[in-house]
C-alpha positions as a Markdown table, in Angstrom:
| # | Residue | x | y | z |
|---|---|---|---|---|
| 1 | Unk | 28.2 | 4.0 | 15.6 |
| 2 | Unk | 25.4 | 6.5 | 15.0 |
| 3 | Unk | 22.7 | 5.3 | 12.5 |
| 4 | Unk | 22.5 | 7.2 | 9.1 |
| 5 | Unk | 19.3 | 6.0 | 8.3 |
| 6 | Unk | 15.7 | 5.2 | 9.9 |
| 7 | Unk | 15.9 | 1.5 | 8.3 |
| 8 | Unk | 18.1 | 0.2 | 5.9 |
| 9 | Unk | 16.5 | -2.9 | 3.9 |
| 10 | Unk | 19.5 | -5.5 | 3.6 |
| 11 | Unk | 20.1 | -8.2 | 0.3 |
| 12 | Unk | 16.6 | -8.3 | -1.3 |
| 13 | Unk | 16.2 | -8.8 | -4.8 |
| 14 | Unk | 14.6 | -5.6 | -5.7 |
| 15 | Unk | 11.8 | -4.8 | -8.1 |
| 16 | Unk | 11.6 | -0.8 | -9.0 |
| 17 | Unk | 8.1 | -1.7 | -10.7 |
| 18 | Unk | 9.8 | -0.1 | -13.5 |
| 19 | Unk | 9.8 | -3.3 | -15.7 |
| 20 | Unk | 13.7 | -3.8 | -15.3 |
| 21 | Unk | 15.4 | -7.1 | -13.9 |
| 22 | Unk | 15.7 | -7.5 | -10.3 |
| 23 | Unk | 18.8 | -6.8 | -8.7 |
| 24 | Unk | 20.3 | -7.8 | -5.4 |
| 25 | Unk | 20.4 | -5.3 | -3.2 |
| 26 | Unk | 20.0 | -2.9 | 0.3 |
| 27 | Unk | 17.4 | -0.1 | 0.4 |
| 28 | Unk | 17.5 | 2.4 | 2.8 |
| 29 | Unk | 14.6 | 5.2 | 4.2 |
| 30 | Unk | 14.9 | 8.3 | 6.0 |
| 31 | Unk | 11.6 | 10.0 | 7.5 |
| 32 | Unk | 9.6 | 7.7 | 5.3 |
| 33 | Unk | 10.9 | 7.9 | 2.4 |
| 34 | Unk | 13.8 | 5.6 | 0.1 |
| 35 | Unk | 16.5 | 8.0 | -0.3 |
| 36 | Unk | 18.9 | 5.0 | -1.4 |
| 37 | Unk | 19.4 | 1.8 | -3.4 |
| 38 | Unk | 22.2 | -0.1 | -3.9 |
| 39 | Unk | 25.3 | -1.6 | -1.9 |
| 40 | Unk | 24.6 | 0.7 | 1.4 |
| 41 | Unk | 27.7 | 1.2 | 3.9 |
| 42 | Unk | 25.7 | 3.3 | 6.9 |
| 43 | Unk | 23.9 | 1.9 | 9.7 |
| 44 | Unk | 20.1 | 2.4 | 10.0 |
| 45 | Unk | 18.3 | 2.8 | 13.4 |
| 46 | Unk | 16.5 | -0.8 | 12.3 |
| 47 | Unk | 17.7 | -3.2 | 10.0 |
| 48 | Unk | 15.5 | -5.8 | 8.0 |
| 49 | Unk | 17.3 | -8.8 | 6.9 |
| 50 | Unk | 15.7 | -9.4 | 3.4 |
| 51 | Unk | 17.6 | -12.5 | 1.7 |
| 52 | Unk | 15.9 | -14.4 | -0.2 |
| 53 | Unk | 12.9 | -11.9 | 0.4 |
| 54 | Unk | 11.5 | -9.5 | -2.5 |
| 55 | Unk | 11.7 | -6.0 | -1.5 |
| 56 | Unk | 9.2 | -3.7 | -4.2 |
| 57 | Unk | 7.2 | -0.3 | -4.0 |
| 58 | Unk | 4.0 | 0.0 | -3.2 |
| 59 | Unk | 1.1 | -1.6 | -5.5 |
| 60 | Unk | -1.8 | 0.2 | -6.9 |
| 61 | Unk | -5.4 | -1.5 | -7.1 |
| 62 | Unk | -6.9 | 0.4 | -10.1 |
| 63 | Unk | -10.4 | -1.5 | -9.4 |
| 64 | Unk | -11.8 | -2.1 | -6.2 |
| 65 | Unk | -14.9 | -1.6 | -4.5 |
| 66 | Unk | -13.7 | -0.2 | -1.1 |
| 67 | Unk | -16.0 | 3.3 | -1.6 |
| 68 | Unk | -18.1 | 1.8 | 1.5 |
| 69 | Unk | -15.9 | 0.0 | 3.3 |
| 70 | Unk | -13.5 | 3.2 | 3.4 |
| 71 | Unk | -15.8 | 4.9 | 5.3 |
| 72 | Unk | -15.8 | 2.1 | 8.6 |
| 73 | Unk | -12.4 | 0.5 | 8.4 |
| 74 | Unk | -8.8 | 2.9 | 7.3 |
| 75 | Unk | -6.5 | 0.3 | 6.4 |
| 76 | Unk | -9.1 | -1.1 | 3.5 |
| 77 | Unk | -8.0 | -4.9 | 4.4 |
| 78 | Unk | -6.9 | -6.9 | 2.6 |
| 79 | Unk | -5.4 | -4.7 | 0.2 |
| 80 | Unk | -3.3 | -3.4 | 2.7 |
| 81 | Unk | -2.0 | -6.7 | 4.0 |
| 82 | Unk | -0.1 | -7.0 | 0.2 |
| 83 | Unk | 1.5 | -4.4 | 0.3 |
| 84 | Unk | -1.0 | -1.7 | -1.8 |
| 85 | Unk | -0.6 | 1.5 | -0.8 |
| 86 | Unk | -2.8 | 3.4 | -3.8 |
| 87 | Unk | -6.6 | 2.4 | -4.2 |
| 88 | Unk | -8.5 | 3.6 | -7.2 |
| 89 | Unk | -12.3 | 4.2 | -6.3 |
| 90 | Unk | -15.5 | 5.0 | -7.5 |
| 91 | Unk | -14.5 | 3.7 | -11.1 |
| 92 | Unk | -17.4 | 1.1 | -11.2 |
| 93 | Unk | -20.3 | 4.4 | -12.0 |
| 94 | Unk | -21.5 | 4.3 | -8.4 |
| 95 | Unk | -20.1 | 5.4 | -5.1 |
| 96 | Unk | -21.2 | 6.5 | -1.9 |
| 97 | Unk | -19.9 | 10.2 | -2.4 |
| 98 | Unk | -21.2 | 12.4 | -3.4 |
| 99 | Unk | -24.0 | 11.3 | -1.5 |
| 100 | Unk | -27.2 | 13.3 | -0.1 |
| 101 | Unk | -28.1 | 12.8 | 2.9 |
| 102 | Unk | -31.9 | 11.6 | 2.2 |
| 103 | Unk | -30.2 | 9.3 | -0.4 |
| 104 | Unk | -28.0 | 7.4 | 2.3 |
| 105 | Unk | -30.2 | 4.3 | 3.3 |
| 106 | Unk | -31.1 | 4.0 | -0.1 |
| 107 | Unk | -27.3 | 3.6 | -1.6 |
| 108 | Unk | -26.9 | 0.7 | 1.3 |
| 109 | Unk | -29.4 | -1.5 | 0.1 |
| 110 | Unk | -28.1 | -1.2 | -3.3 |
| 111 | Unk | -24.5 | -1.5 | -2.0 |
| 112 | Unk | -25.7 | -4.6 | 0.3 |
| 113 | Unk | -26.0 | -6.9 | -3.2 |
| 114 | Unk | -22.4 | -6.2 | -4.2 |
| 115 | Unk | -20.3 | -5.5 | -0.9 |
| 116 | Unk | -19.8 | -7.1 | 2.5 |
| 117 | Unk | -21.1 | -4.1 | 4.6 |
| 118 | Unk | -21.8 | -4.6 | 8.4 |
| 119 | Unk | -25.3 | -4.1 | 9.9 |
């Protein structure tokens, strides 16, 4: 049997982050995106068994403090680790960009108080 999808997500109790109930079931995803939800009959290329797991779209951070450490590590950890896919930055009135060269070392040492930036 030929897979219909990339990965179809089986029996979690799914949160559309929409405010409704949970419900029971499969989500599947084709070239990165969910293209279904429900009771899902066709085969995926990989299969997650999620029973007793909660499946749910990406989270948004509206307030971190990543405008540093986005510049020396991509997947902003820990954010990334549960399950945020969205950051907000720069929301705090200071950020490293727009930045001027000649104002560089200056914005670290300020940064330094508030964020765990690497030497």
């Amino acid at each position: 049997m030929s897979a219909s999808f990339d990965l179809v997500i089986r029996g979690g109790q799914v949160f559309d982050g929409k405010g409704s109930e949970c419900v029971e079931a499969d989500v599947a995803i084709c070239d990165g995106r969910i293209v279904r939800v429900g009771a899902i009959a066709g085969a995926g290329r990989e299969e997650i068994d999620a029973r007793d797991r909660i499946i749910t779209p990406g989270f948004v951070d509206i307030h971190t403090h990543y405008d540093g450490q986005a510049t020396w590590s991509s997947q902003l950890s820990p954010s990334s680790w549960h399950g945020v896919t969205t950051a907000v930055m720069g929301n705090c009135g200071v950020g490293f960009a727009p930045c001027q060269a000649n104002q560089q070392d200056e914005l670290i040492r300020l940064m330094e108080g508030v964020e765990d930036i690497p030497a």
